[in-house]
N, C-alpha and C positions, 0 to 999 in steps of 0.2 A: 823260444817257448817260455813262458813266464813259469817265474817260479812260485810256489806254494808258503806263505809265511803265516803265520798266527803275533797278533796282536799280546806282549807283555805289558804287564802294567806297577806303577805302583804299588804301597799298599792300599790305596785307597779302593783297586780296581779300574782303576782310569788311566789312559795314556794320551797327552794332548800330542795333538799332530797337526801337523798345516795341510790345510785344503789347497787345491794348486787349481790354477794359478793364482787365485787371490790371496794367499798367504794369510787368511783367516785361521783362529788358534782354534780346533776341534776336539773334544775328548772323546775318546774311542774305546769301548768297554774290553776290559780283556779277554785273549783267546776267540777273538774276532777272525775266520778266515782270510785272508787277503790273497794278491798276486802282484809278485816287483812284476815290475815291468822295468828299470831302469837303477842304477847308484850312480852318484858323481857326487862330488864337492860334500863328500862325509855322510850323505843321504838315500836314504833310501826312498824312490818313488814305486808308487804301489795304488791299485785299485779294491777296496773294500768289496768283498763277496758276498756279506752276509749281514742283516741288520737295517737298521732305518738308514746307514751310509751305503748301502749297496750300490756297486755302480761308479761311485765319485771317488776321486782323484786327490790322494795326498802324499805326501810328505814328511817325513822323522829322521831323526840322526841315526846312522847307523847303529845297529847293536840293539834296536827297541823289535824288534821283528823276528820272535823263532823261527827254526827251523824244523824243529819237532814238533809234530802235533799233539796238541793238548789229549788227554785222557777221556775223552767224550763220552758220556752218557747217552743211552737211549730218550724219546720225547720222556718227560715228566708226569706221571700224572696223580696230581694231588686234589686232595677234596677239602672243602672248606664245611665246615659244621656250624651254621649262623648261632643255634640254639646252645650249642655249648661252646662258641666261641673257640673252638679248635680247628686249627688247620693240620690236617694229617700228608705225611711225604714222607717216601721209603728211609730218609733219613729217623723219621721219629716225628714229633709230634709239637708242638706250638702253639702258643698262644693267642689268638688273632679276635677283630672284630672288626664291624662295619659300624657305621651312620644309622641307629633305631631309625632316624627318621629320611631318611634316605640309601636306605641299604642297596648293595650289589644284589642285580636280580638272580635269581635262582636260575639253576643249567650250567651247559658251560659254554665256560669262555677260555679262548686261547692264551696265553701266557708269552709276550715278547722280548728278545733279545733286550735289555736296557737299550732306551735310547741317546739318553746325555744323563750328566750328574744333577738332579736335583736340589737344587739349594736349602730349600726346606729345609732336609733332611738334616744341614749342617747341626741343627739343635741337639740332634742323636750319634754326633761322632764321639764323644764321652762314654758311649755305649757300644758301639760299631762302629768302624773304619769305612763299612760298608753304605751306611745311614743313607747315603745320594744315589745309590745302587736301584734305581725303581726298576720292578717289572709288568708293562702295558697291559691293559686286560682286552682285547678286543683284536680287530683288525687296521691294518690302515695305521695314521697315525691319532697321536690323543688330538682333542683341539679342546683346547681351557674351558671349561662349565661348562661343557656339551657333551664329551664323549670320551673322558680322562679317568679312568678308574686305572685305578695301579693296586700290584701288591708291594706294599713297601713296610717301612719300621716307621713307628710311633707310637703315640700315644693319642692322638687325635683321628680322625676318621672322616672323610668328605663323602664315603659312601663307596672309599676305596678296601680292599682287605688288609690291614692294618695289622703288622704283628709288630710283638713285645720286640722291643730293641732289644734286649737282652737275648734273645732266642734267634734275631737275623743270621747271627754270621754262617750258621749251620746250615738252614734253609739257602740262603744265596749262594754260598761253596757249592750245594747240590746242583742247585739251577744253574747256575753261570755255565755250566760242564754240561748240560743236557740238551739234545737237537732235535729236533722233528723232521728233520730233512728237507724243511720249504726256504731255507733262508731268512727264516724273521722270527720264526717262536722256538721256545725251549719245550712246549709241553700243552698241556690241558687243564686248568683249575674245574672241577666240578662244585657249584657251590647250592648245598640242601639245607634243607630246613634241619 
């Protein structure tokens, strides 16, 4: 019977691991559900359960793969205030803002497990560890200028919900830890005028 691991990470949040069989290098957000299926030759082989890797097949050096389960939160559910540029979460409270001319539409939308590290974001590690830590806003996966709204840290805005790097790491601690039970989101953004 396979057994039950959770993904550790860095400080950054990220644990790179090999996809098998190709030996492609993947980073995997922490406190990711998994299942070994298999160790040998210092490795732990494992199938990801939750997230945009669900399903597929990797690989890490032994020792990257709890055996306690993270501290899990309930779904999330935070609301974005376009007009006063605040984003409200049981943590407290943030700074945040969209694209005047392109803004995130109003209602809600889901909130997903990170899918990989952002590079972008590298501009805001000065400020966060966390900076490449995006959270998806929809269903499915993003696809570039079509359908990629993220909540992340900046200071610039494509129309995604944008908060103060200074104010990330609280908001991400909270999220990274909260489930919905589907396997791919942490929660629910409501976002109102």
């Amino acid at each position: 019977m396979a057994e039950r691991r959770y993904t550790s990470a860095g400080t950054d949040g990220w644990l790179n691991v090999r996809r098998e069989p190709s030996g492609a290098i993947v980073a995997l957000p922490e406190h990711i559900a998994t299942e070994i299926e298999s160790s040998s030759n210092g490795r732990d082989h494992f199938i990801v359960k939750e997230g945009v890797e669900s399903g597929n097949r990797f690989s890490v050096k032994q020792g990257y793969l709890r055996k306690q389960a993270p501290a899990y939160r309930p779904a999330a559910i935070i609301q974005f205030i376009l007009s006063r540029k605040t984003l409200i979460y049981p943590g407290g409270r943030v700074r945040a803002f969209t694209d005047d001319e392109n803004p995130i539409k109003t209602g809600t939308h889901p909130v997903q497990i990170p899918d990989f590290p952002h590079s972008i974001g590298s501009a805001y590690l000065h400020k966060t560890p966390y900076a490449k830590n995006w959270f998806f806003l929809n269903n499915g996966s993003a696809t570039p200028f079509r359908n990629d709204r993220y909540l992340h840290p900046g200071h610039e805005s494509a129309g995604c919900i944008t908060v103060d790097p200074a104010q990330w790491n609280s908001l991400y601690q909270y999220l990274i830890l909260c489930r919905s039970g589907d396997g791919k989101t942490v929660g629910m953004v409501s976002v109102v005028r």
